[in-house]
Structures are given as structure tokens and as C-alpha cells.
DOROTI-762167 format. One record per residue (C-alpha): chain; residue in one letter; x, y, z. Coordinates in steps of 0.2 Angstrom, whole numbers, m for minus. Example, Ala and Ser with C-alpha at 12.3 -4.5 7.8 and 13.67 -1.06 7.14 Angstrom:
// residues 2
 chain resn     u     v     w
     A    a    62   m22    39
     A    s    68    m5    36
***
This chain:
// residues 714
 chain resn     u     v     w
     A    x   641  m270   553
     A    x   634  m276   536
     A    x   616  m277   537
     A    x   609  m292   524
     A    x   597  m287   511
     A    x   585  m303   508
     A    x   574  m304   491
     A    x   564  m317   484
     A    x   570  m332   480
     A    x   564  m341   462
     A    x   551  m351   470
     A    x   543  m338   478
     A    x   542  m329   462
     A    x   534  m342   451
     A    x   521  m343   466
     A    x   517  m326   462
     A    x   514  m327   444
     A    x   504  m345   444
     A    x   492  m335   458
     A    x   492  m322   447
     A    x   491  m333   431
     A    x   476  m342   440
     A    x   467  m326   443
     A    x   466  m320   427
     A    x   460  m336   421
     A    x   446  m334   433
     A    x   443  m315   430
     A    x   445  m311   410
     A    x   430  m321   407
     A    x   420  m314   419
     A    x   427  m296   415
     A    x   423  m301   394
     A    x   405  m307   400
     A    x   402  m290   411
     A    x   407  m281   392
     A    x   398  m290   383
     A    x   382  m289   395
     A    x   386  m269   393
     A    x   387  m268   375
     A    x   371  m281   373
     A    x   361  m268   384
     A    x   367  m254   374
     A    x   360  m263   360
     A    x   345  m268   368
     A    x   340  m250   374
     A    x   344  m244   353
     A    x   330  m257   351
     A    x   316  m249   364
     A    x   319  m230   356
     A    x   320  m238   340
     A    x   301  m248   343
     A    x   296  m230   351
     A    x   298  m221   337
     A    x   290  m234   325
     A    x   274  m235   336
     A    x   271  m217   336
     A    x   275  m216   317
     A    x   262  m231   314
     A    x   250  m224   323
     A    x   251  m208   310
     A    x   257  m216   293
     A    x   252  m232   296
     A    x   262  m249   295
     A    x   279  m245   286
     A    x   276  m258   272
     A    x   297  m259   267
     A    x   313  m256   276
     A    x   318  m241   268
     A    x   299  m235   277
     A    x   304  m241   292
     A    x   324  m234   291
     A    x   316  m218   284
     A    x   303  m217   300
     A    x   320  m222   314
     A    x   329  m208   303
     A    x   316  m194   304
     A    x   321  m194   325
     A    x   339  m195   321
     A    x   343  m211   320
     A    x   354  m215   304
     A    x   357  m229   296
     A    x   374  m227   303
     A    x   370  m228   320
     A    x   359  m243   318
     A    x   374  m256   321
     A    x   374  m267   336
     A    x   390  m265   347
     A    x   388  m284   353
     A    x   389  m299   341
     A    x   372  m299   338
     A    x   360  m292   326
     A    x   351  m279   325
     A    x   334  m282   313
     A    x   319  m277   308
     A    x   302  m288   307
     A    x   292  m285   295
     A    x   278  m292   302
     A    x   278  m283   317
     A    x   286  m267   312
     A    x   297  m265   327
     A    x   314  m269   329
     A    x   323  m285   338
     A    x   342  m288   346
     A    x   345  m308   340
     A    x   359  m312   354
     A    x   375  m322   351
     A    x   366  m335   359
     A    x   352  m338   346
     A    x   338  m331   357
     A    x   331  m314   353
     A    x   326  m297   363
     A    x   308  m291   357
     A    x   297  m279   370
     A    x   280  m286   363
     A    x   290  m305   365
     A    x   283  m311   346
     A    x   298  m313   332
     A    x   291  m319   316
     A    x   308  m327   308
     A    x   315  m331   292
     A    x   311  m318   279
     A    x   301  m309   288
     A    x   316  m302   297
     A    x   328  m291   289
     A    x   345  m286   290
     A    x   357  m271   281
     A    x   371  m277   275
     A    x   382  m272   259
     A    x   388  m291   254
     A    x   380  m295   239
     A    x   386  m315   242
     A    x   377  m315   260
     A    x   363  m310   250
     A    x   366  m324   237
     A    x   369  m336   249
     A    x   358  m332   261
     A    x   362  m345   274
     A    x   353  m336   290
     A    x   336  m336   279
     A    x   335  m315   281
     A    x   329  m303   271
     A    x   340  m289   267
     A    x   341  m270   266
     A    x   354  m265   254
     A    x   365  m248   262
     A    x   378  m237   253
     A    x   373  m233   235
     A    x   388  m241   227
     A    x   381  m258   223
     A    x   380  m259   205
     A    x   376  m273   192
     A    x   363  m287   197
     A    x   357  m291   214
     A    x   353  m310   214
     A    x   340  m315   231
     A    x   333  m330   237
     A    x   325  m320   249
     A    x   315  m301   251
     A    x   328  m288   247
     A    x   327  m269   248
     A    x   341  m261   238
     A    x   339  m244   246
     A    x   346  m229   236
     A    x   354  m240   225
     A    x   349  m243   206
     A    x   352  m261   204
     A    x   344  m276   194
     A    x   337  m288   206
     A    x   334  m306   199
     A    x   325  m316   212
     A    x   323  m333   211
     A    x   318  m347   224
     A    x   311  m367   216
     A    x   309  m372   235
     A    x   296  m371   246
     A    x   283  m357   243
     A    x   287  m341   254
     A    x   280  m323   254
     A    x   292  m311   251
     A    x   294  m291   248
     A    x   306  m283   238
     A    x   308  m265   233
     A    x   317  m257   219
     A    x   325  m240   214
     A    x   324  m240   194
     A    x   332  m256   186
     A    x   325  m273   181
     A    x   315  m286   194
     A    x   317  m305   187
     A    x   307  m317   196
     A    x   306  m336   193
     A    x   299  m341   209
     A    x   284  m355   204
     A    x   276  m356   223
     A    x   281  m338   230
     A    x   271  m323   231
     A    x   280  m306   228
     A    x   276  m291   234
     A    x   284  m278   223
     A    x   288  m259   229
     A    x   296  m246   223
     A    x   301  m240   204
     A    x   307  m253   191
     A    x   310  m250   172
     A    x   303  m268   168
     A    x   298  m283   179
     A    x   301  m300   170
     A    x   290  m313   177
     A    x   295  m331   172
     A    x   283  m339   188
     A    x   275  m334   201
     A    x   261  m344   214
     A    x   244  m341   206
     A    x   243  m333   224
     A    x   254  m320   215
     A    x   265  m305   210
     A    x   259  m291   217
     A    x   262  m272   209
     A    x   261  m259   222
     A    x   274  m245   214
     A    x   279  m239   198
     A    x   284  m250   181
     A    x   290  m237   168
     A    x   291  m250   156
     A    x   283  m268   154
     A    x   277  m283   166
     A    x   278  m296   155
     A    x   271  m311   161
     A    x   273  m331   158
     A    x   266  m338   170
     A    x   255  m335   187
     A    x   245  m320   194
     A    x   246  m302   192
     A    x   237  m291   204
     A    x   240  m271   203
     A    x   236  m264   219
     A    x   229  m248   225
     A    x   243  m232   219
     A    x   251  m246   207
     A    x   258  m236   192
     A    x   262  m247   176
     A    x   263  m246   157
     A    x   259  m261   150
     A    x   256  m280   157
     A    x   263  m289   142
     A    x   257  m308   142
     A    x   271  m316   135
     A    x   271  m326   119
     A    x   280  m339   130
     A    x   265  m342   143
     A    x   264  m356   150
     A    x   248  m360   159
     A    x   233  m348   164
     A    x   241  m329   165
     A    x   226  m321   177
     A    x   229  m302   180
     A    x   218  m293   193
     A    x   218  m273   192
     A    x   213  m266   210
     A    x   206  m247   211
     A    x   213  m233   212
     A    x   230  m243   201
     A    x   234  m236   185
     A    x   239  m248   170
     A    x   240  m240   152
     A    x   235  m258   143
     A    x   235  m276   145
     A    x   239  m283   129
     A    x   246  m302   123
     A    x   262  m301   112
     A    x   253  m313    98
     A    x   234  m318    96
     A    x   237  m336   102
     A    x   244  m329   119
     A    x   229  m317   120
     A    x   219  m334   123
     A    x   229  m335   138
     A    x   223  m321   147
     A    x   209  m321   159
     A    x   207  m301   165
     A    x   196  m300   180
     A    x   180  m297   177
     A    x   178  m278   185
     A    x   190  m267   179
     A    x   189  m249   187
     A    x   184  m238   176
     A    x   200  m223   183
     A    x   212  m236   178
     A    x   213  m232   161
     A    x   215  m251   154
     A    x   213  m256   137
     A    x   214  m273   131
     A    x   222  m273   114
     A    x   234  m287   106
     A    x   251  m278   103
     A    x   260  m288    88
     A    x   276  m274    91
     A    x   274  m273   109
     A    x   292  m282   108
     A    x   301  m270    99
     A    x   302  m257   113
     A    x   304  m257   132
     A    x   287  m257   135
     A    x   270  m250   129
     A    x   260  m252   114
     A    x   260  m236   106
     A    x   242  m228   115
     A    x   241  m212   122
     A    x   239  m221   140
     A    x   253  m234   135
     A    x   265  m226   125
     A    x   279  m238   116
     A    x   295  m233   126
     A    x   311  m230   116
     A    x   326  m233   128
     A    x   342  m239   115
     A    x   347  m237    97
     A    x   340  m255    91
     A    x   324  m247    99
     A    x   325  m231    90
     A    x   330  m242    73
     A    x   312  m252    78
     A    x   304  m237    75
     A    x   312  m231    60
     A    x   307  m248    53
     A    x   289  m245    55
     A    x   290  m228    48
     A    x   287  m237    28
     A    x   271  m224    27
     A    x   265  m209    34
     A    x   249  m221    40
     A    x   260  m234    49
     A    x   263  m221    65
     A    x   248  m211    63
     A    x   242  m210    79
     A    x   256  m220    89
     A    x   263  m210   103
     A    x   281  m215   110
     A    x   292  m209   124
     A    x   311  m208   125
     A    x   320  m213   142
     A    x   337  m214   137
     A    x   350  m201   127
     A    x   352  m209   110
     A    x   370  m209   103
     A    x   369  m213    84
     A    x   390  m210    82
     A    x   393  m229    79
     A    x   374  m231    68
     A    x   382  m238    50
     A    x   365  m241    40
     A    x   348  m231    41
     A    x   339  m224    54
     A    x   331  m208    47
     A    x   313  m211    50
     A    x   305  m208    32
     A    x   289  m205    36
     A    x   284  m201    55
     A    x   265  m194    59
     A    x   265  m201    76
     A    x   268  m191    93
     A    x   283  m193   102
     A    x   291  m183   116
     A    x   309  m186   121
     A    x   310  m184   140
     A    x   324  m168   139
     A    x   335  m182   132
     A    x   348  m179   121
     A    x   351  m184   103
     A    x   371  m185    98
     A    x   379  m193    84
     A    x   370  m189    68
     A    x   379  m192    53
     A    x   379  m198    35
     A    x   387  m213    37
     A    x   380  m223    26
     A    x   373  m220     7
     A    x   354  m223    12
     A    x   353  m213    24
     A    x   355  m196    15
     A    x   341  m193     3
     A    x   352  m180   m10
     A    x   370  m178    m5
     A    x   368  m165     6
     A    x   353  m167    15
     A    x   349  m178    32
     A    x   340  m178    47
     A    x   333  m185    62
     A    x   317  m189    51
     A    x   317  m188    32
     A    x   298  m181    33
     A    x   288  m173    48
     A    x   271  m180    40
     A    x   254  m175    44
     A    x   252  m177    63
     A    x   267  m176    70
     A    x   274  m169    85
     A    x   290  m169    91
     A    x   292  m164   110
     A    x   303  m161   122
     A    x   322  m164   113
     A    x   340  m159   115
     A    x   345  m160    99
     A    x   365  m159    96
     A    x   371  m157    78
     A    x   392  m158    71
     A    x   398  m151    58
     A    x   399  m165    43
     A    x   409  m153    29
     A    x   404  m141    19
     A    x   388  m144    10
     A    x   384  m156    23
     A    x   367  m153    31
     A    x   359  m164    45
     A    x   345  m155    53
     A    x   328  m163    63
     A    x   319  m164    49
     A    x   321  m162    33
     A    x   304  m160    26
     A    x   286  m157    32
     A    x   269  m156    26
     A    x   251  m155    33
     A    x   250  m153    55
     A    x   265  m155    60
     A    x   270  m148    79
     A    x   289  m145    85
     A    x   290  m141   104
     A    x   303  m138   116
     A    x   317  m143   105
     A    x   335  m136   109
     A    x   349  m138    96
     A    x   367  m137    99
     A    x   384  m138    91
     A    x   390  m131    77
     A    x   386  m133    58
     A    x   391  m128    40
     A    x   382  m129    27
     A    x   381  m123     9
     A    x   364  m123     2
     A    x   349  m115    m1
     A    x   339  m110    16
     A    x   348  m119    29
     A    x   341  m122    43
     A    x   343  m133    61
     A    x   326  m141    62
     A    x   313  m144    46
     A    x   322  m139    29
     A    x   309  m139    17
     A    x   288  m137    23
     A    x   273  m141    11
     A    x   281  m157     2
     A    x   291  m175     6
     A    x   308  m185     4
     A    x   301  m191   m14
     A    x   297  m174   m17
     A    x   280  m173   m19
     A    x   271  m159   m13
     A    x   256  m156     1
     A    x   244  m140     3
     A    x   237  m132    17
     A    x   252  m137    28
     A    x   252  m130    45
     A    x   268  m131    56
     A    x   269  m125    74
     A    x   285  m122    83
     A    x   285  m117   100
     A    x   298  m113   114
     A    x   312  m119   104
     A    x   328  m112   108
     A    x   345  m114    96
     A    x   364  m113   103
     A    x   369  m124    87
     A    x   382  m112    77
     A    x   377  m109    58
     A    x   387  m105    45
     A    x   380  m105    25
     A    x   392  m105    14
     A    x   382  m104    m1
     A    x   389   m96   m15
     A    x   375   m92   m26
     A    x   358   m86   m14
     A    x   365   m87     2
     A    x   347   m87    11
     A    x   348   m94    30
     A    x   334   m99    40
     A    x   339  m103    58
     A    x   323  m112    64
     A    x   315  m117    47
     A    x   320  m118    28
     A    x   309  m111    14
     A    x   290  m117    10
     A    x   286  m127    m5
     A    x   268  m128    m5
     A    x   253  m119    m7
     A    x   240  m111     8
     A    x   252  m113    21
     A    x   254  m106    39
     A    x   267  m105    54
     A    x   265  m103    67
     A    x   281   m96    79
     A    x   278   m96    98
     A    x   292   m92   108
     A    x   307   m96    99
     A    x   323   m89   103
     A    x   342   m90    94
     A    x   356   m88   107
     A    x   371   m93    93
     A    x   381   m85    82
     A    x   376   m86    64
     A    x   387   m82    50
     A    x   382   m80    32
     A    x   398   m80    19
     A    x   403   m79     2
     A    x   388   m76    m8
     A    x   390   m72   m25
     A    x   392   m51   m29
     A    x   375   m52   m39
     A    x   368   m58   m23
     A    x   365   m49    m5
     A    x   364   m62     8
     A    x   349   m65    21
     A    x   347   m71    37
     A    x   330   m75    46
     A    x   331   m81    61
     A    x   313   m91    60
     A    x   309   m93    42
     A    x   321   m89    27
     A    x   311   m88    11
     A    x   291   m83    11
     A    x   288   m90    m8
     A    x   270   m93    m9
     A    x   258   m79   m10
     A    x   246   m88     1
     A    x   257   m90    17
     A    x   251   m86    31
     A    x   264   m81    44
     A    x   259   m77    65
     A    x   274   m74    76
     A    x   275   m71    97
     A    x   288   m69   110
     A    x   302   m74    96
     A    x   318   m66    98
     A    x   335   m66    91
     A    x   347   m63   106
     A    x   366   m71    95
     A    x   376   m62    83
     A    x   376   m60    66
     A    x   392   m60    54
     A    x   389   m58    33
     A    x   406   m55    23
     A    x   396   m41    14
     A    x   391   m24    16
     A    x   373   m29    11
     A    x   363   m39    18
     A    x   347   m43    27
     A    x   343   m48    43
     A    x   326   m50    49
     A    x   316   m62    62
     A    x   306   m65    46
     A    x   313   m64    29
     A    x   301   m54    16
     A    x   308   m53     1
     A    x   304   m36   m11
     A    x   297   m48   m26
     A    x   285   m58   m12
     A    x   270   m55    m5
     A    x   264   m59    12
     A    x   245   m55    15
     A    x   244   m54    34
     A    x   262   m48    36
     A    x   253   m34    46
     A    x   248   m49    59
     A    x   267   m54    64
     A    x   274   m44    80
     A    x   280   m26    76
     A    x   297   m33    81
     A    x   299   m49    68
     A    x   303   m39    49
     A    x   313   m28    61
     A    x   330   m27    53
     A    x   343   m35    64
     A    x   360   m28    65
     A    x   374   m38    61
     A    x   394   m37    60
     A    x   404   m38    46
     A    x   417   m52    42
     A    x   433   m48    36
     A    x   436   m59    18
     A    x   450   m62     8
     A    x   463   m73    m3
     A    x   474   m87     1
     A    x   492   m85    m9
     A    x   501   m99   m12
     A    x   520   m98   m15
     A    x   532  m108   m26
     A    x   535  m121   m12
     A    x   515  m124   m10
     A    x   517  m111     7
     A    x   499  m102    13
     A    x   502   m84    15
     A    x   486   m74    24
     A    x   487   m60    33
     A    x   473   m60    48
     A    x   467   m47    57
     A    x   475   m43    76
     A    x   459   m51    85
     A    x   463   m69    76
     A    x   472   m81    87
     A    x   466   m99    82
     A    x   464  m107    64
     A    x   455  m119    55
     A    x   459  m128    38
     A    x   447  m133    28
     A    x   448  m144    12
     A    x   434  m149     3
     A    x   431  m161   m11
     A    x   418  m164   m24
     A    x   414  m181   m29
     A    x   414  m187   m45
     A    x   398  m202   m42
     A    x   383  m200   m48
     A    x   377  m192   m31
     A    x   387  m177   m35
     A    x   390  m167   m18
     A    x   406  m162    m7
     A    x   416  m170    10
     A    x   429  m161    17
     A    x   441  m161    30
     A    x   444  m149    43
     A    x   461  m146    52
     A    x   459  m138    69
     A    x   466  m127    83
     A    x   482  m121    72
     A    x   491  m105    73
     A    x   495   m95    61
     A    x   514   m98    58
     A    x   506  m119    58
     A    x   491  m113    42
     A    x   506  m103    32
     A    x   518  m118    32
     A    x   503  m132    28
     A    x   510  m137    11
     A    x   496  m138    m6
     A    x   506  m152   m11
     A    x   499  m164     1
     A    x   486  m169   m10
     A    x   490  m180   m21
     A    x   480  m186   m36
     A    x   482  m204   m46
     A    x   489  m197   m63
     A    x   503  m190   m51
     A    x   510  m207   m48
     A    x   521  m213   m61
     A    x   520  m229   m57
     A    x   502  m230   m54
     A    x   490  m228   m41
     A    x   497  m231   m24
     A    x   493  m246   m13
     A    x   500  m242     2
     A    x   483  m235     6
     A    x   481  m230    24
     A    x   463  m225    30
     A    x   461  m208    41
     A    x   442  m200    48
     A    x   439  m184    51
     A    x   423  m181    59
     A    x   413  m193    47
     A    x   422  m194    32
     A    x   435  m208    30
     A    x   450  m204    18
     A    x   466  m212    11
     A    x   483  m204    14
     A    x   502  m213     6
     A    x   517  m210    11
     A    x   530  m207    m3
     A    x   547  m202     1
     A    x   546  m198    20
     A    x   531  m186    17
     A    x   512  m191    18
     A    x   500  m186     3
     A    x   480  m187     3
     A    x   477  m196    m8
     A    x   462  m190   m21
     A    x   457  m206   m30
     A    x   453  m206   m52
     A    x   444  m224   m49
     A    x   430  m228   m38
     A    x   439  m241   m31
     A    x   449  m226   m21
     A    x   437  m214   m16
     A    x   433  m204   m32
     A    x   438  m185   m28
     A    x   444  m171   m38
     A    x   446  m152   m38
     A    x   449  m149   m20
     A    x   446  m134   m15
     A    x   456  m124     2
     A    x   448  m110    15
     A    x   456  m104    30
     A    x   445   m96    44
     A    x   450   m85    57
     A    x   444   m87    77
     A    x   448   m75    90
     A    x   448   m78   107
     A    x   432   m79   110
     A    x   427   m92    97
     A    x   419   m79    85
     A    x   425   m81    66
     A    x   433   m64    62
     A    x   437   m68    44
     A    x   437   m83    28
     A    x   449   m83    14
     A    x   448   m95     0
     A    x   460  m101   m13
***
């Protein structure tokens, strides 16, 4: 007998599914509120340990005056910043006021233990979005996270930027509000005509178009200017600023209040018609170092006005340029102190910059120096000769450099300084790179002491050079004295004294084809002692590079003495400095050209890399030589290079060629022509086309380490 299997019929089944249909209608919500209830108590108990720690931490430090204070005092019991995100849709803030922390719900309404919320910018939020910032539309403040934000921050409200490095440019022409902000470096812009700001943190200049006469107020550190138009400036207790700068464009009263225990280098108006404008208060503590002085240059650096307390701040080339246009006379920066903040790249510099005459103080940061060239004809004072400064006059000092040099061409000198006279102080100056010159007493940092660039001459000079340190490598080519001085050149005057404190060479120095007549010398502080007068005290120097001559004679000393030259307290130097230093011998030789212009030399085993250098002399009234130097070759690439690729003028039967291109090499532009397939330099009879003649062609010899191991010359 069959037995019947019954199921549901389809109306029994679409009773199921709308009960079930009408359950979860009824459930989900309920389930969503129960989750969301969870997570808006997770957040809320993140809020009470939150407000735990930041009672105990005020009652030990204090009130946390920023966010990053508060962030810092949560992350200290090992809450990040990371795990300060609420889980529910609302948000999680700080007030300011208060110092504690508050959950504002999805609903508006806000969890706080003590029940007091001070809103609007009193709250802050973290946040990353730079446009909810700019927009502002919830009336926050914000903390800044990450340390990716870069460019300008623009605010309506207090902002924090964290560990970032931003500009801020806060501006608000609406209803006056108090807000904070704090910086990490950059520049604070505020145009805010009924705010008060109070400002924390480390800025390189604060630009103040407006503020409420109830103020801007300093409490951290300005490296450079405040430069004020209109409104109140008050530096508070641990304030740290350069300069207040009354703007030549102040509008108004300009009232600037200094607080004890702040620290201002000067307060100064840009003209004398804007000095009118300021109204100091009327006690100024005396720890707060404030001079009132009208600072007519105050605008051609990032800040400062040239005191010792306010030094002018150097932090670009058009500010370095600033300089070097004040340097007309060696009264103009007597007594001007200046700081670098910035390295200074001079490679695209096309006009002068040398300072001529520098007698101030001015102390580079550790920053470096790159880019110095003869590039343009009034910057070099002879044809060979450049530097940094043209003279070191009486007073100077020069602190605290990284000085890197390149190689220009033969007989191409740039140096720190290319003269010196009177007190002059070099301290802490490293050099770098690699040079070669070809004159008389070459030297990385002062080339000639005891006279200037117009070539007068000073007694009773006095130089000092202290814990300098050289990694630059030298190589004199001078054919007819061969003297090198690493540090320092020779002395021209009369009654002079050096000083050498702690001065070291870690470079290789190489001293080549001096004439047979002539043995070549190497000093590694001082080349040539000519006046019988000089007095010369040395401590702690040492020579710790190699030395290379291409001659079996030579001398190498820390202190050259010369046999026909007298030095009357030579028994005061350290036993170790007219110690005679030993040195390695360079292998010379000849370049043999063959019938089809081919280069045959014959290196030692050690060589493995080449270099090709062709040199010019000028024909202009300047006289001198520029070169071009052909890199990294083997040597089966330096015995096919081909003489015939120079190509003069009076070569050209149908004239001077005119399809001229323009090549540079290092600094030097020159002009190559393609005739037939093959490229020529070209060496120019008129002026019109580089004047050049007689060029001359060496070859030196690398091995692997970068040590030259031999020169040959054609």
C-alpha cells in the first residue's frame, strides 16, 4: 500500500517567509541599536580612561595648553593616536577648555563626566582632510595626524599641525573668536581683524596682517621675523623670537607688550615713519634682551637686524645676494652678525655674489655651500682666482660651514676666501670635493693673508683657524714653483701671526709637474712663510691624507719653512708641524700621438679609469685657461680619442663655421660643428666665438680606489 507524502502547499510557504519577512523588520533595528549602544559605550569608557589620565597628568604638569600636550599626555599611558578613533558614528574630541575628552553622539548630544562642553573652537577633532579644515562646517578646531601634509594649511579655526611641517594661513573677517594654533617650523599668516591668536610651537616667520588689539599672542619660538601691520603683540613667558618687525605697511596703532621671562632679540620698524607707529610697553624686562633700533635692511633677510641678539637670518640665494650687496666696504658689515638656516646652492647664480669685503660675523648652521663657480666675468677677480668672499677684512669670522668645492679646469681656483688682512677668525669649516689648480700657493680656504682684492696691503694681520677639517682633493699643477698650501696660501704682509688650532687633512693631495729647476712643496697649513716677521703657533694639527709629487724631491711639511726664510719663533710650533711628511711618488710621462691623431700611453697595472683633460688659454685681455675634462674612460676609449677633434677657424676653408652648437662641461660653455659626420670643438680666432688657442692635452691615470697613479702630457 502506497503511503502519501504531503508537503507544503505555496500558500503555506509565502506565510512563512512574510512572518519571517515581518520579523526581521521588527528585529534588525533593534539588533543595529543594541550594536550601536555597544560600540557608543566602548567609546564612552575610551573617554573616562582618556579623562583619567589627563586629570592625573594636570595635576603634575599642569593644563595641556595644545592638543599635541594633551595627545602626548593620553600617549604617555599608551594610548595612541591610533587608538583614539571612535567605533560609533560619533566623535571623539578634545576641549580645550576643559582639558578632558567628550564622545559627541550621532544624535547631537554629547557624553562629558564633569557634564560642561565648551563648543565651537574650543573643541578639537584629528582629522587628515585638509578641505574639512578649509571648510570647516562643524566650527572645530583641528589636530593635524600623519606627517604627510605638506604645502599650506589654510584655517578658519585653531589648528594643530602635529608632526607635520606645514604653512598655516589663518584667516577669519567674521565674528571675533579666540583661537590656538601650533606649528612645527614653517610660516603662520594671520589676517583675522577681531580674533585673538594664541600661537605655540616653532615657526620660521609669523606674518601678521590683523589681529584684535586683544591680540596675537607668542608663546614658542620665531626663528625669524613677526612682522606686524596691525594690532597687538604680546610675547609671553618662555616666548623665543628674533625680531618683531613693524611693518612699513602698518596700519593703525602697532602695540607690542614683552612679558618676563620672553626672549626678543629687537623690536625694530622697517622705516622711520613706521617707527612712529610703535608703542612698546612701558617695562621692558631687563632678561629679555630688547633693543629698539629702526632696521632700514631688516627686509632683505628672513628676519633679524644684524645684533648679536638679532642676527639678520640668511635662508635663500637672493638673501645671500643681500648680503653681498652690502659688502661695498669693509665698514658696511663691521660688526653685523648673520646666521644661515638653509644650504645655499649657487649652481644656477649667473652674476656676482662674491662678497668683496666681509668684517662681520657670520656662522653657517653646519649648512652646506654647493655650487661655486666662475660664471660670470665680475665674479672673478684675475682669471684664476674666486671665492666665497673676495676679502676676509678685519673682523671677520666665519663659523660653522660645509664648504663643497668642483673642479672648474685647470688653473681655475675657487676657495673660501681669497684674501685676508687684519682679525680675521675661520672656525669649523669642512671642505669637500675635488679641485685643480695651477698657481702659486693653492689652497682650499684664504689664498693670500696681509692684503685685499684691489691689492693693497695690511700689517699686523692675525688669522686664526680652528677645527677645520679638509676631504676636498687638491691637485697643483703649477708648472714653475709648485708650492701648495692646503688650508692657507702664502702671507703678503708684514708682522703677521697664525694661528692653527686643530686642523686636520683627511684628502689626498697631489703636487705635479713642476719645472726640473724646481722641487715641489706641500704644507698642509701654510705654504710659504715670506716675511721675516711672521709669527706662526700650531696645536693639535695633523695630516692624516696622502701625498703624491711626480718627483723624487720634494718637501712635505705641516709648515712649509723654506732654507732662504727665516721664522723667529719656529722653535714655538709643535715638535710635529716642520716634521717631514712622507709621501708617494707619481708615475709621469708622454702622450704619443700617431699619424691618424691616435693617443698611445702606456699606464701602469694599478690604473683602471681615465680622464681627458684639454685645456685652453684664452686669447682676451684677462689671459687665463678653461678646460674640459672627459671622464670615466678606459684605456682602449683614451688611445682611440682623436687630436683632430679640435678644430680651429683658419681650418675651414670656407670660413668660420655657423652651425655652432653650445656644450658645458662643468662651467665652461663651448662650441662643437659637425663637418662631414664627425663633430669638431671648435676653437674660435674672433671674439665673437669664444677666443681660444693652443690647447693643450693630459691624460691621468686612476686606479680603483680613486688614487691618481700617473699624469702624461702632450
Amino acid at each position: 500500500m502506497k503511503r502519501n507524502k504531503k508537503g507544503f502547499t505555496i500558500v503555506e510557504l509565502v506565510i512563512v517567509i512574510a512572518v519571517i519577512a515581518i520579523l526581521a523588520a521588527v528585529l534588525i533595528p533593534t539588533f543595529s541599536s543594541l550594536i550601536n549602544k555597544a560600540k557608543e559605550s566602548s567609546d564612552t569608557a575610551l573617554v573616562k580612561n582618556l579623562n583619567i589620565i589627563m586629570a592625573a597628568d594636570e595635576a603634575e604638569n599642569g593644563k595641556s595648553e595644545t592638543m599635541s600636550e594633551a595627545l602626548a599626555a593620553a600617549e604617555s599611558a599608551g594610548y595612541t593616536i591610533e587608538k583614539i578613533t571612535p567605533t560609533s558614528s560619533g566623535d571623539i574630541l578634545w576641549d580645550e577648555q576643559n582639558n578632558r575628552f567628550v564622545l559627541k553622539k550621532a544624535d547631537g548630544t554629547y557624553y562629558a563626566e564633569n557634564g560642561n562642553v565648551t563648543e565651537g573652537v574650543n573643541l578639537w577633532k584629528i582629522t587628515d582632510d585638509l578641505e574639512e579644515v578649509k571648510e570647516n562646517s562643524n566650527h572645530y578646531s583641528y589636530y593635524l595626524k600623519g606627517t604627510e601634509i605638506t604645502g599650506a594649511v589654510t584655517a578658519k579655526a585653531g589648528v594643530d599641525v602635529g608632526e607635520n611641517s606645514a604653512d598655516v594661513n589663518y584667516a577669519n573677517d567674521g565674528a571675533g573668536q579666540t583661537v590656538t594654533i601650533r606649528m612645527n617650523g614653517g610660516k603662520l599668516t594671520v589676517n583675522a581683524p577681531n580674533d585673538t591668536v594664541n600661537s605655540y610651537g616653532e615657526k620660521e616667520s609669523v606674518d601678521i596682517t590683523a589681529v584684535a588689539s586683544a591680540s596675537y599672542h607668542e608663546n614658542g619660538k620665531v626663528v625669524g621675523n613677526i612682522e606686524v601691520k596691525k594690532g597687538r603683540v604680546e610675547l609671553g613667558a618662555g616666548a623665543e623670537v628674533n625680531t618683531v618687525l613693524v611693518s612699513s605697511a602698518a596700519t593703525g596703532d602697532v602695540k607690542v607688550d614683552v612679558l618676563a621671562g620672553a626672549k626678543v632679540g629687537s623690536v625694530a620698524p622697517t622705516t622711520k615713519e613706521a617707527k612712529e607707529d610703535i608703542k612698546l610697553s612701558t617695562s621692558i624686562p631687563a632678561d629679555s634682551r630688547v633693543e629698539e633700533i629702526v632696521g632700514e635692511e631688516a627686509k632683505s633677510f628672513a628676519g633679524g637686524i644684524g645684533t648679536q641678539a638679532s642676527p639678520y637670518i640668511i635662508s635663500n640665494i637672493e638673501q645671500w645676494k643681500n648680503l653681498s650687496g652690502m659688502c661695498t666696504s669693509s665698514d658696511a658689515t663691521k660688526d653685523k652678525y648673520f646666521v644661515v638656516t638653509s644650504d645655499l646652492d649657487f649652481s644656477s647664480v649667473n652674476e656676482k655674489a662674491d662678497c668683496s669685503y666681509f668684517a662681520g660675523n657670520i656662522d653657517f648652521g653646519g649648512y652646506k655651500v654647493t655650487g661655486l663657480s666662475l660664471t660670470h666675468a665680475n665674479y672673478k677677480f684675475s682669471s684664476a682666482y674666486g671665492g666665497l668672499f673676495a676679502t676676509l677684512a678685519d673682523g671677520a669670522k666665519v663659523s660653522n660651514l660645509k664648504f663643497y668645492l668642483q673642479n672648474l679646469g685647470n688653473d681655475i681656483s675657487m676657495r673660501l676666501a681669497v684674501y685676508a688682512y687684519g682679525t680675521v677668525v675661520i672656525d669649523n669649516v669642512e671642505t669637500y670635493g675635488e679641485v685643480q689648480y695651477s698657481d702659486n700657493n693653492a689652497s682650499v680656504l684664504v689664498f693670500r693673508v696681509g692684503s685685499d682684492h684691489n691689492g693693497k696691503s695690511y700689517g699686523s694681520t692675525n688669522l686664526t683657524v680652528s677645527n677645520c677639517r679638509n676631504y676636498c682633493k687638491l691637485q697643483n699643477t703649477n708648472s714653475s714653483a709648485g708650492l701648495t698650501g692646503v688650508f692657507v696660501g702664502r702671507n703678503m704682509g708684514n708682522d703677521e701671526t697664525f694661528n692653527f688650532n686643530n686642523c686636520i687633512n683627511y684628502a689626498q693631495i697631489f703636487n705635479i709637474n713642476a719645472a726640473e729647476s724646481v722641487t715641489p712643496n706641500t704644507s698642509i697649513l701654510l705654504s710659504n712663510i715670506c716675511e721675516p716677521n711672521a709669527k706662526v703657533y700650531a696645536t693639535g694639527c695633523e695630516n692624516k691624507g696622502e701625498l703624491y709629487f711626480t718627483k723624487d724631491d720634494f718637501t712635505a711639511t705641516l709648515i712649509c719653512k723654506r732654507d732662504n726664510q727665516k721664522v723667529t719663533n719656529i722653535d714655538e710650533l709643535d715638535n710635529s708641524v716642520n716634521t717631514t711628511l712622507s709621501a708617494n711618488k707619481i708615475q709621469t710621462g708622454n702622450i704619443t700621438v700617431a699619424e691618424d691623431g691616435t693617443i698611445s700611453i702606456t699606464p701602469p697595472d694599478t690604473a683602471v679609469k681615465f680622464e681627458i683633460v684639454i685645456t685652453y688659454t684664452t686669447r682676451d685681455a684677462a689671459g687665463g685657461t678653461e678646460g674640459i675634462f672627459i671622464n670615466d674612460l678606459t684605456i682602449d676609449q683614451v688611445q682611440q680619442f682623436k687630436t683632430g677633434k679640435f678644430l680651429l677657424a683658419s681650418d675651414v676653408a670656407d670660413g668660420f663655421p655657423t652651425d655652432l652648437t653650445s656644450k658645458t662641461q662643468f662651467t665652461w660653455t663651448y662650441n662643437t660643428c659637425i663637418i662631414d659626420g664627425t663633430e669638431y670643438i671648435v676653437l674660435g680666432d674672433s671674439a665673437e666665438y669664444l677666443p681660444k688657442k693652443a690647447p693643450a692635452l693630459a691624460v691621468n691615470a686612476y686606479d680603483a680606489d680613486g688614487k691618481l697613479v700617473a699624469v702624461y702630457s702632450a
